[in-house]
ChimeraX commands (.cxc) that place a marker at each C-alpha (Angstrom):
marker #1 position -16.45,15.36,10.57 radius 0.5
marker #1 position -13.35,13.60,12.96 radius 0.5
marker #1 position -15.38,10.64,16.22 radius 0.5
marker #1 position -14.94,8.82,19.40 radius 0.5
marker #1 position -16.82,5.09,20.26 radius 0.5
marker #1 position -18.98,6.52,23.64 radius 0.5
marker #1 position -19.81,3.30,24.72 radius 0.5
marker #1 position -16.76,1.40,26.87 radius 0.5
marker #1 position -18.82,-2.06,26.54 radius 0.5
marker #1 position -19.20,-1.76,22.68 radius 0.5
marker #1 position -15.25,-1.50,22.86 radius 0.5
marker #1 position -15.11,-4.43,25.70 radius 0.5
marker #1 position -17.08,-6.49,22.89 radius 0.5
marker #1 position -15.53,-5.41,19.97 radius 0.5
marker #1 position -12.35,-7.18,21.64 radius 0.5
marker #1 position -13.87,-10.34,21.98 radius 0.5
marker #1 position -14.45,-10.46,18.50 radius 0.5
marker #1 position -11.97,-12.20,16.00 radius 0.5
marker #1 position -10.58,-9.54,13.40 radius 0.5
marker #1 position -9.61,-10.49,9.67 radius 0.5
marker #1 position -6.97,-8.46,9.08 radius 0.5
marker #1 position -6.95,-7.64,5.26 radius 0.5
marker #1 position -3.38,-7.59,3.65 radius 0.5
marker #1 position -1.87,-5.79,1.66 radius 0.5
marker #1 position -1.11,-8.67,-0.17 radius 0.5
marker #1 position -4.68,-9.85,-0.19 radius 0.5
marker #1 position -5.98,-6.54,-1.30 radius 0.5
marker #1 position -3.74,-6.80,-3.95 radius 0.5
marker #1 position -4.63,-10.18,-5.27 radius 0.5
marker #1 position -8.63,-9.25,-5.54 radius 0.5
marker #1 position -7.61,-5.84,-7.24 radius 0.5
marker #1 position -9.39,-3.34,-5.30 radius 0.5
marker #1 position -9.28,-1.59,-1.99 radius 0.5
marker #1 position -12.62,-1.36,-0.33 radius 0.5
marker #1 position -13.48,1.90,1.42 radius 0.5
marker #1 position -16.10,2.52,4.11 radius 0.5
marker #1 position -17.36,5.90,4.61 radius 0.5
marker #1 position -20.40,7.53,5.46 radius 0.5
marker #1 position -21.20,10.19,3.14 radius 0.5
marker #1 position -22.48,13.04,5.54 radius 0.5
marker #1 position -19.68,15.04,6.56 radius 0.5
marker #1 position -18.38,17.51,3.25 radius 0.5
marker #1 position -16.26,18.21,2.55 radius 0.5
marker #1 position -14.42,15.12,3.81 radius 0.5
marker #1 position -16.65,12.35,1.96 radius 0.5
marker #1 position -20.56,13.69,0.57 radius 0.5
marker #1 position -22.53,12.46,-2.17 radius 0.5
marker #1 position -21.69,14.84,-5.20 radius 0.5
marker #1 position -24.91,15.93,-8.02 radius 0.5
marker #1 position -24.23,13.17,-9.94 radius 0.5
marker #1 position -24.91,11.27,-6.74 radius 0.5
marker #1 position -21.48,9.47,-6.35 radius 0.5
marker #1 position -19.12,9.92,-2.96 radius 0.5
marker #1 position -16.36,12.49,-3.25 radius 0.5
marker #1 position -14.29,14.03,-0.72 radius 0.5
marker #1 position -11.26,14.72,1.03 radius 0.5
marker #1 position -11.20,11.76,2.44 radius 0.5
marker #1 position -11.78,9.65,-0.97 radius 0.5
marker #1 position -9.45,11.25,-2.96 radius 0.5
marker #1 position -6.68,10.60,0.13 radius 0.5
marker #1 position -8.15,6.95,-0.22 radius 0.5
marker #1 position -7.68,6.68,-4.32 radius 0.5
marker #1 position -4.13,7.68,-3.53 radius 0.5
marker #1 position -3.41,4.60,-1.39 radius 0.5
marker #1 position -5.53,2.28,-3.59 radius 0.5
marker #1 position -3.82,4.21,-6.86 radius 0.5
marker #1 position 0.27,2.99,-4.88 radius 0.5
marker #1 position -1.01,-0.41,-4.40 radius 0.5
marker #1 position -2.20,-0.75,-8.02 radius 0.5
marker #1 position -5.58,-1.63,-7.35 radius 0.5
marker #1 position -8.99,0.36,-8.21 radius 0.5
marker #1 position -10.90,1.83,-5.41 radius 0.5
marker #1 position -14.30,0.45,-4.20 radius 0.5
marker #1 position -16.26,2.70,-1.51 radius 0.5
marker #1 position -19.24,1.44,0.38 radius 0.5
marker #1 position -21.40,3.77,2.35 radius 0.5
marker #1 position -21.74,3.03,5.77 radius 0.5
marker #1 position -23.39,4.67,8.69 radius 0.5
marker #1 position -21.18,5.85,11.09 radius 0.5
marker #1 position -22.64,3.72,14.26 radius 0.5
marker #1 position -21.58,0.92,11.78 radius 0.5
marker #1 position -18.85,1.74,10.49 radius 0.5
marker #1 position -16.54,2.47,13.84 radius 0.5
marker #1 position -15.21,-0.10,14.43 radius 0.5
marker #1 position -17.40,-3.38,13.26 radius 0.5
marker #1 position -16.67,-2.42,9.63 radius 0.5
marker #1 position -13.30,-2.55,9.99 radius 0.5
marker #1 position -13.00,-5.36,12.52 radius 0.5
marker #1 position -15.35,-7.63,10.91 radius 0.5
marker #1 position -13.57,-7.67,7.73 radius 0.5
marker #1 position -16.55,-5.75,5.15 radius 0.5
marker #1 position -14.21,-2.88,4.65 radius 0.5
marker #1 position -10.21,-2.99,4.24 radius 0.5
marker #1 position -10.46,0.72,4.96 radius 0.5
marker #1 position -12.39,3.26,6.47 radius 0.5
marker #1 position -12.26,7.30,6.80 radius 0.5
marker #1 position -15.16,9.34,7.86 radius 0.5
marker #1 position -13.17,12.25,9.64 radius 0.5
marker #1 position -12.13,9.39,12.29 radius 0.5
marker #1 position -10.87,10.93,15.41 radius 0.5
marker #1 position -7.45,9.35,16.72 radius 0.5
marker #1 position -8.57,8.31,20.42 radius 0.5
marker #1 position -6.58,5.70,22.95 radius 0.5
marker #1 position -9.98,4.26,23.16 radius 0.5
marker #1 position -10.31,3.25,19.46 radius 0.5
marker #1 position -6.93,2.27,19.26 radius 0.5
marker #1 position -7.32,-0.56,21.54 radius 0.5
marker #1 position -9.31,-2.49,18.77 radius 0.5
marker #1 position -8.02,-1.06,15.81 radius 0.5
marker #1 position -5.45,0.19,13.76 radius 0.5
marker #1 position -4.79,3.93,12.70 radius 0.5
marker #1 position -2.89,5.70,10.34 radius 0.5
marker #1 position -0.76,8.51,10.95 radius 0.5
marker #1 position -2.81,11.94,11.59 radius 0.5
marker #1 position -3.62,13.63,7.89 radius 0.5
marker #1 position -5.60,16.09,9.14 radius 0.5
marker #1 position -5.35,18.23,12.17 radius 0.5
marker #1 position -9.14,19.47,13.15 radius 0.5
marker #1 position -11.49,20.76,16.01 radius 0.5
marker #1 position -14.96,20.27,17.46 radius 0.5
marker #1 position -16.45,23.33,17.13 radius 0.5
marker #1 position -20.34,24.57,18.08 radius 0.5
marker #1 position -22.32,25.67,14.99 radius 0.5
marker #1 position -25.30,28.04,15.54 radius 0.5
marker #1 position -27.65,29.50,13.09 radius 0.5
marker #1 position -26.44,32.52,10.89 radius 0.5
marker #1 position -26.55,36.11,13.12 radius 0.5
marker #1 position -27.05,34.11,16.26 radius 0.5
marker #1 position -23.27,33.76,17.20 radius 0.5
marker #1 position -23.48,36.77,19.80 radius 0.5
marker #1 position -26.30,34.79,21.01 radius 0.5
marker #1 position -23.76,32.07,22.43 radius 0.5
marker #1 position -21.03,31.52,23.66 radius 0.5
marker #1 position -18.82,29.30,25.39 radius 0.5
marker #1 position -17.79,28.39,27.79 radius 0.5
marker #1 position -19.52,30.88,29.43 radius 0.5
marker #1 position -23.23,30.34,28.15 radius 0.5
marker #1 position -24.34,26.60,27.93 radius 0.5
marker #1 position -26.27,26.04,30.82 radius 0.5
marker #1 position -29.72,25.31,30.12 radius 0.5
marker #1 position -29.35,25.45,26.36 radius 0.5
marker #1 position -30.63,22.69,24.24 radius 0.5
marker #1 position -27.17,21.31,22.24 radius 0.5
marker #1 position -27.15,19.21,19.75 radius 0.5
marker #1 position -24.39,16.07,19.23 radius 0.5
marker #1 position -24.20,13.53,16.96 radius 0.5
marker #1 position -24.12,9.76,18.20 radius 0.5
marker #1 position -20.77,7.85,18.12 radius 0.5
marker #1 position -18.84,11.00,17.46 radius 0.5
marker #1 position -15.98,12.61,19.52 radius 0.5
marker #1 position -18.27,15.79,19.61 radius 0.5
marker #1 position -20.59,13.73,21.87 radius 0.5
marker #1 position -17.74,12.27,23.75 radius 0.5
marker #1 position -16.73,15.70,24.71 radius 0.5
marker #1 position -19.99,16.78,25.03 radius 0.5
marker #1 position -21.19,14.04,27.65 radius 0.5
marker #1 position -17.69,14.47,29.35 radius 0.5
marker #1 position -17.71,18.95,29.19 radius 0.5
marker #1 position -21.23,20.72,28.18 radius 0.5
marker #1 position -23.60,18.22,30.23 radius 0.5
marker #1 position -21.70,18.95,33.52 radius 0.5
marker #1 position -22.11,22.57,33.03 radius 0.5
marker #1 position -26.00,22.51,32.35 radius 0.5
marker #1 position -26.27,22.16,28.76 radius 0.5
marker #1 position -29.44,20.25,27.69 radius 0.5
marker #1 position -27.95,17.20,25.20 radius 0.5
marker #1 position -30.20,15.89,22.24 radius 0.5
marker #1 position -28.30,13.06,20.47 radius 0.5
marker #1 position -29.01,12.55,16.55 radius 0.5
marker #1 position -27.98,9.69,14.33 radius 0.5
marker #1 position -28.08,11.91,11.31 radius 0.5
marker #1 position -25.95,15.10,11.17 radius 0.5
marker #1 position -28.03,16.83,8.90 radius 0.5
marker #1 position -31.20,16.47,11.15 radius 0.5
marker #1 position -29.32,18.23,13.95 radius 0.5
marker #1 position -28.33,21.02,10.95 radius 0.5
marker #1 position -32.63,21.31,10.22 radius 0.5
marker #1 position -33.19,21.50,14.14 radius 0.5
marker #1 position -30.21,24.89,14.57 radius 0.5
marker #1 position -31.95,26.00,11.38 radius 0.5
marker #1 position -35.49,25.96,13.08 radius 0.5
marker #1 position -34.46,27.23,16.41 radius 0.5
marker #1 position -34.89,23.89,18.16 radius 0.5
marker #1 position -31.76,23.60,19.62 radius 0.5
marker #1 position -29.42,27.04,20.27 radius 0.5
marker #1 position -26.03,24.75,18.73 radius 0.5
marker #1 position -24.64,21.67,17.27 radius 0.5
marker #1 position -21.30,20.23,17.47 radius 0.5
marker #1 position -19.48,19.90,14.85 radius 0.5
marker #1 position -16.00,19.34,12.90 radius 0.5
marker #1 position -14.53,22.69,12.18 radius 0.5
marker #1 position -14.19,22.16,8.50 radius 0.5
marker #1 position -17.46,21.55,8.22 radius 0.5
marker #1 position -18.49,25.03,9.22 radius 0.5
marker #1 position -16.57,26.14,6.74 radius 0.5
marker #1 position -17.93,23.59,4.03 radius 0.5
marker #1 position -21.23,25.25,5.34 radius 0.5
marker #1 position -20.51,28.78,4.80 radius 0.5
marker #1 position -19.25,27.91,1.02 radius 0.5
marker #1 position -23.05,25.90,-0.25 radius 0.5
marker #1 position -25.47,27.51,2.07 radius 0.5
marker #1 position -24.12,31.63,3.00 radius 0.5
marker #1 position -25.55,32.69,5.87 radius 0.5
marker #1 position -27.18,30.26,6.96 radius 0.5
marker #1 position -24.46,28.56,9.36 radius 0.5
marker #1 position -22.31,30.04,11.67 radius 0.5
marker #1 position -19.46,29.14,14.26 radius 0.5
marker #1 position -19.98,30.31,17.79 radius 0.5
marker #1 position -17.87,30.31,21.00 radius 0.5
marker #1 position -14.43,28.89,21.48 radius 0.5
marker #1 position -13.13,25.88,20.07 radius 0.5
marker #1 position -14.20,22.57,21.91 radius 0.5
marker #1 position -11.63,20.32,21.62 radius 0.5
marker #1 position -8.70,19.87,19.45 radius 0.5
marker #1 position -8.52,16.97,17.07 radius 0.5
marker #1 position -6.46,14.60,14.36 radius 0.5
marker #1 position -7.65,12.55,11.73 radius 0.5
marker #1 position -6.61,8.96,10.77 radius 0.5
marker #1 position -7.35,6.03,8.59 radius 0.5
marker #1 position -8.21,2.98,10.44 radius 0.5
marker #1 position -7.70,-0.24,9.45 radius 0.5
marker #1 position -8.03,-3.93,10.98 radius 0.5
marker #1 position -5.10,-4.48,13.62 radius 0.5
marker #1 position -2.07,-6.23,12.07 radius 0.5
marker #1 position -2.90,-5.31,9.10 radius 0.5
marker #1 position 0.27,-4.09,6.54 radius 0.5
marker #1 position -2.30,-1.57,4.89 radius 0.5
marker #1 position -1.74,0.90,7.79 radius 0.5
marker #1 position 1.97,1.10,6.82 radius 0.5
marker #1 position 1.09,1.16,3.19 radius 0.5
marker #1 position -1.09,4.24,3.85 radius 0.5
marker #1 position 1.44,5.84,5.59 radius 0.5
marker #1 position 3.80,5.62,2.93 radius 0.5
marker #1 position 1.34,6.93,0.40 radius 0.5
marker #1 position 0.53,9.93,2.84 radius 0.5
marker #1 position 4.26,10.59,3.14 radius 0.5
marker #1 position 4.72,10.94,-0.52 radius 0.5
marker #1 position 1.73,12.97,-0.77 radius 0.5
marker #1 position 3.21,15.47,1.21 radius 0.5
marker #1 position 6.58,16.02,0.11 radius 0.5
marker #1 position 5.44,16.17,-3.64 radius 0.5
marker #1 position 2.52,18.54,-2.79 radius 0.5
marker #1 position -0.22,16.38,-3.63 radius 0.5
marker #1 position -1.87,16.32,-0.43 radius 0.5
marker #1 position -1.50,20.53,-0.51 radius 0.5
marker #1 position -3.64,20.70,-3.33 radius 0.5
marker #1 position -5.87,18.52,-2.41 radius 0.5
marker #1 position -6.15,20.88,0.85 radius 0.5
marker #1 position -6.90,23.65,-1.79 radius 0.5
marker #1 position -9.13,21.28,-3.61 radius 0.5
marker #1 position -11.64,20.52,-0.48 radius 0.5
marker #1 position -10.51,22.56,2.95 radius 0.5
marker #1 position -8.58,25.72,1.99 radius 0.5
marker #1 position -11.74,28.33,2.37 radius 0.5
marker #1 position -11.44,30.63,-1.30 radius 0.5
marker link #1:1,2 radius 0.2
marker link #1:2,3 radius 0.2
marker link #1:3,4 radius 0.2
marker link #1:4,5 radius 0.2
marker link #1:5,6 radius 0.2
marker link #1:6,7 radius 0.2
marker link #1:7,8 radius 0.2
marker link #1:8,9 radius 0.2
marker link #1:9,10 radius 0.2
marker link #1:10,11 radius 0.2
marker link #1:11,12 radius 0.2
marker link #1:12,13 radius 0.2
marker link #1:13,14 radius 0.2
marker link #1:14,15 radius 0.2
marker link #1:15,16 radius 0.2
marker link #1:16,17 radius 0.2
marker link #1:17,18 radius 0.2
marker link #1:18,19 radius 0.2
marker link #1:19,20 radius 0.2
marker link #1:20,21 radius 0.2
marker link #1:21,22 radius 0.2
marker link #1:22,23 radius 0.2
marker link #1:23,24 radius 0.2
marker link #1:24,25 radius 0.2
marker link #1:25,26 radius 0.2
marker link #1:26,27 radius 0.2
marker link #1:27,28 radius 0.2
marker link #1:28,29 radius 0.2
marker link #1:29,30 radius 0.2
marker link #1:30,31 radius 0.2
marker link #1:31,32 radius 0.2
marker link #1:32,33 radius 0.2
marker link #1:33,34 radius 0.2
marker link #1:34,35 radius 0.2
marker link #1:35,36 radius 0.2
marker link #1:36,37 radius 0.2
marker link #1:37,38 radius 0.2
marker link #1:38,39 radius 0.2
marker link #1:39,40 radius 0.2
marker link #1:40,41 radius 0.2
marker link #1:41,42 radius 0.2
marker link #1:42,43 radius 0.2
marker link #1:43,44 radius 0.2
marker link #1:44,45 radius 0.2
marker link #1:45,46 radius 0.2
marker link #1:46,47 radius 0.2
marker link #1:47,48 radius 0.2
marker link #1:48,49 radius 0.2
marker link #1:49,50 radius 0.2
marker link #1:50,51 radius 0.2
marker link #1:51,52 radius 0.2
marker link #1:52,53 radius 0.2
marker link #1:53,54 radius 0.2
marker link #1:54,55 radius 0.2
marker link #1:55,56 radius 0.2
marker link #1:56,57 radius 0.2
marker link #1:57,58 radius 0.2
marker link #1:58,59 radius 0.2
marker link #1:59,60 radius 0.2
marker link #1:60,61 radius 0.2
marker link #1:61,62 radius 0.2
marker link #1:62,63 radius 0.2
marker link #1:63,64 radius 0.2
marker link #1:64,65 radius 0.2
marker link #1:65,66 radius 0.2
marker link #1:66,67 radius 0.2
marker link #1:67,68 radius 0.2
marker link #1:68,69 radius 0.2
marker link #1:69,70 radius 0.2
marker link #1:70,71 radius 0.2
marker link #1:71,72 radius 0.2
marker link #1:72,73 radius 0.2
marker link #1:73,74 radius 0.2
marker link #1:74,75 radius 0.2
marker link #1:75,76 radius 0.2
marker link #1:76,77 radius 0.2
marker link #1:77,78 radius 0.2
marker link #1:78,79 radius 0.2
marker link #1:79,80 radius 0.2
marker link #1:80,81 radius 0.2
marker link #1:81,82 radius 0.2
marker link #1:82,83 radius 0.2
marker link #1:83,84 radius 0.2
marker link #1:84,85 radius 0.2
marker link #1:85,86 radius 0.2
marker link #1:86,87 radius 0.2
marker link #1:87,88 radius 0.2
marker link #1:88,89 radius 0.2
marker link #1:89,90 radius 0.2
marker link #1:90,91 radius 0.2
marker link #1:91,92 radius 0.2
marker link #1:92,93 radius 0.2
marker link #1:93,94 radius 0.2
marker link #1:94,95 radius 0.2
marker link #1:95,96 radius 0.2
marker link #1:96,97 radius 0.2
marker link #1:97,98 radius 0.2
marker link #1:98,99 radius 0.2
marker link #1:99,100 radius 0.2
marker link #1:100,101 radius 0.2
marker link #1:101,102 radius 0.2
marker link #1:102,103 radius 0.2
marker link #1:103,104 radius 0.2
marker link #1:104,105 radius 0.2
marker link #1:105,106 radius 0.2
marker link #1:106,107 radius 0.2
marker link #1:107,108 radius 0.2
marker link #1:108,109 radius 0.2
marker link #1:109,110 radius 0.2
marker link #1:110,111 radius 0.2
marker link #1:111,112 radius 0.2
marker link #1:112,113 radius 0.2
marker link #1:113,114 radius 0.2
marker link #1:114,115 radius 0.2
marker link #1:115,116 radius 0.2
marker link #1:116,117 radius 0.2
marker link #1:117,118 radius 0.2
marker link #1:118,119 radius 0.2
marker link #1:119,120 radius 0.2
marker link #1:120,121 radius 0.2
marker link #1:121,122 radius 0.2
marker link #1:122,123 radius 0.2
marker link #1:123,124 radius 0.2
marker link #1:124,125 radius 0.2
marker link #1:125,126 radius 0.2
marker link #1:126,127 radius 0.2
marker link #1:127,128 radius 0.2
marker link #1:128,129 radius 0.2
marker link #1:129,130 radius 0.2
marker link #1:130,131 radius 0.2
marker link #1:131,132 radius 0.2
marker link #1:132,133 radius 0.2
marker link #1:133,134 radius 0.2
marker link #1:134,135 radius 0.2
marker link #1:135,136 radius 0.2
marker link #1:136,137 radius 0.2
marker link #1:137,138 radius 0.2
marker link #1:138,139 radius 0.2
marker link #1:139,140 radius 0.2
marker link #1:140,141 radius 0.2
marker link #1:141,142 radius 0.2
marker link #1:142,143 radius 0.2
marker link #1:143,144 radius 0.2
marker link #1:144,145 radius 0.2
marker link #1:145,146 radius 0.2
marker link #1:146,147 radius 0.2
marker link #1:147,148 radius 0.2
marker link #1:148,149 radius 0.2
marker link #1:149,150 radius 0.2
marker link #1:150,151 radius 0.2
marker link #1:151,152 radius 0.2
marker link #1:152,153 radius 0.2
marker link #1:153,154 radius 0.2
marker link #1:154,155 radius 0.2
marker link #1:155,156 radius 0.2
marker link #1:156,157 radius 0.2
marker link #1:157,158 radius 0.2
marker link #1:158,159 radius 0.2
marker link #1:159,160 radius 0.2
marker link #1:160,161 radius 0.2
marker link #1:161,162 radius 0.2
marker link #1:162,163 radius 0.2
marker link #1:163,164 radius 0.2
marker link #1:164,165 radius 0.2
marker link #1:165,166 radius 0.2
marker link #1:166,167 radius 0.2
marker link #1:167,168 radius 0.2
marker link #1:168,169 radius 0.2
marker link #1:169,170 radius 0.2
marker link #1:170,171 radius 0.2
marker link #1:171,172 radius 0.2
marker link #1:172,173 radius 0.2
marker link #1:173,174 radius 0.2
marker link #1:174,175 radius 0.2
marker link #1:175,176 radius 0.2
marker link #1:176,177 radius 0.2
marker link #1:177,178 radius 0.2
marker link #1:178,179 radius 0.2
marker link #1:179,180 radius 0.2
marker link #1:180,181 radius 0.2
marker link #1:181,182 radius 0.2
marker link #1:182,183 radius 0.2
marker link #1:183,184 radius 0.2
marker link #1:184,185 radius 0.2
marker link #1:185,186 radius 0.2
marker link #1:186,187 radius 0.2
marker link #1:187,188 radius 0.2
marker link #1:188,189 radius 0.2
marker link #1:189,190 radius 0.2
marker link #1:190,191 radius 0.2
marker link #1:191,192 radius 0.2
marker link #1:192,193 radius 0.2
marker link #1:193,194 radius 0.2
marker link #1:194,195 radius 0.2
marker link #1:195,196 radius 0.2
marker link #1:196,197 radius 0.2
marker link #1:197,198 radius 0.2
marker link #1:198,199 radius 0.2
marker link #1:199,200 radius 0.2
marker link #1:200,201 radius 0.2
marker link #1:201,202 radius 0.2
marker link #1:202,203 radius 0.2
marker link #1:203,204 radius 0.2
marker link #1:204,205 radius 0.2
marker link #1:205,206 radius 0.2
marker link #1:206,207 radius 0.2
marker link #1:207,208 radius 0.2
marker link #1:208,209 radius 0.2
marker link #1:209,210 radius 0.2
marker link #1:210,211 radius 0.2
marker link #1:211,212 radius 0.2
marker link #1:212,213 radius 0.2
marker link #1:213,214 radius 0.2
marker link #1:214,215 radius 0.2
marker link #1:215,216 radius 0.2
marker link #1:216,217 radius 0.2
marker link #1:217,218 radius 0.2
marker link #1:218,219 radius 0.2
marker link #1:219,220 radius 0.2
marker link #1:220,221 radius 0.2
marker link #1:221,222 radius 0.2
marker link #1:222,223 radius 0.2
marker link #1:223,224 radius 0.2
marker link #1:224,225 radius 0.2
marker link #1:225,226 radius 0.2
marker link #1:226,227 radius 0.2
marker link #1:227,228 radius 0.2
marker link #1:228,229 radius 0.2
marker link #1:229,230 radius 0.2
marker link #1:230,231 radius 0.2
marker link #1:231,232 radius 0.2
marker link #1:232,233 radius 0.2
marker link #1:233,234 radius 0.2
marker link #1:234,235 radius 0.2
marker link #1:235,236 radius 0.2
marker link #1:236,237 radius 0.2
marker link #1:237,238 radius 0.2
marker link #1:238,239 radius 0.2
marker link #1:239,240 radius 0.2
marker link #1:240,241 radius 0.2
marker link #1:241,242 radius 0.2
marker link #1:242,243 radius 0.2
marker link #1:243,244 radius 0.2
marker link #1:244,245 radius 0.2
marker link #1:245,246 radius 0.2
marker link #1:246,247 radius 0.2
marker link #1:247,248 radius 0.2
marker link #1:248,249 radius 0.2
marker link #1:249,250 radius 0.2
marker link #1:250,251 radius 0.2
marker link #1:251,252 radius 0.2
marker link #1:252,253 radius 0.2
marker link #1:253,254 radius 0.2
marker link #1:254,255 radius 0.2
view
């Protein structure tokens, strides 16, 4: 789901830290491209039946990896670890988790061009969208945001200003059980995922209100790092030979 760091000192420290910028030469001399993710968000990156991370996102990833002639390597990690010390610290050469694009994050690493233009939208429990509405009708109603995401960026910045009642979760899926049980009227989300939603559990999920805030998607990387420029390349072919169309169809593209 698409996020924003909330925190301006865990940026301020974040740049006082020394960055190894993987290469694209380096990445090619061990043979693989590492890939951080965390697998929470379908249908960008999720843990499939057969228990192994698939996605959007991955597939996007095995592209890249697949033009620099190496094999891909993902490593699941949370998203509070993931954005940016992952990538800054060297553990990953790559990471995609529906990463937001934000001035903020840019300042300590490197992005991608967008691949995927999205929105933080809220997500209420099936036949309770008339029940809500925005951005008329959030004061005094419990909302739910995940931590380290652009959805609580906005949220902090829009919905607690106008009333709303905030509860922060680490795990997106908990704030899913709580809209399911009534504990909380909404929870912000990525668009796509509402969609994702509607496709494995009908009826259940909803999206309610206007649109949030409007988003784009980008692979990050280590600053100075070649990869980024690699990527793009691999994201430009992908378009003009309609690979990355049908992976749209594949993952996004609602049947």
């Amino acid at each position: 789901m698409k996020r924003a760091l909330l925190l301006a000192v865990a940026l301020a420290a974040t740049l006082l830290s020394v960055a190894r910028a993987t290469t694209v030469a380096e990445v090619k001399k061990k043979g693989v491209l590492v890939l951080g993710t965390d697998p929470t968000f379908a249908p960008f990156e999720f843990k499939g039946p057969d228990g192994q991370i698939t996605g959007f996102d991955v597939d996007i990833a095995r592209a890249v990896a697949k033009d620099l002639g190496v094999k891909l390597q993902i490593q699941a990690v949370g998203f509070g670890a993931l954005m940016p010390q992952s990538v800054t610290s060297g553990r990953v050469d790559i990471a995609m988790s529906a990463i937001t694009i934000t001035a903020e994050r840019a300042k300590v690493v490197a992005f991608s061009n967008p691949y995927y233009r999205s929105a933080q939208v809220f997500i209420v429990k099936g036949g309770n969208a008339s029940k809500f509405d925005w951005p008329s009708d959030v004061k005094g109603k419990a909302i739910g945001v995940q931590a380290n995401t652009t959805g609580q960026y906005v949220a902090v910045d829009t919905l607690k200003s106008k009333g709303a009642a905030l509860k922060v979760y680490d795990d997106f899926a908990a704030g899913l059980a709580d809209v399911r049980a009534g504990r909380i009227v909404a929870l912000v989300g990525d668009a796509p995922t509402v969609t994702d939603l509607q496709k494995r559990l009908p009826g259940q999920f909803q999206q309610a209100g206007k649109d949030l805030a409007a988003e784009d998607y980008g692979m990050v990387f280590a600053r100075g790092s070649d990869l980024a420029a690699a990527a793009n390349r691999t994201l430009a072919r992908m378009k003009t030979n309609g690979e990355y169309q049908k992976l749209l169809d594949k993952w996004i593209v609602q049947k």
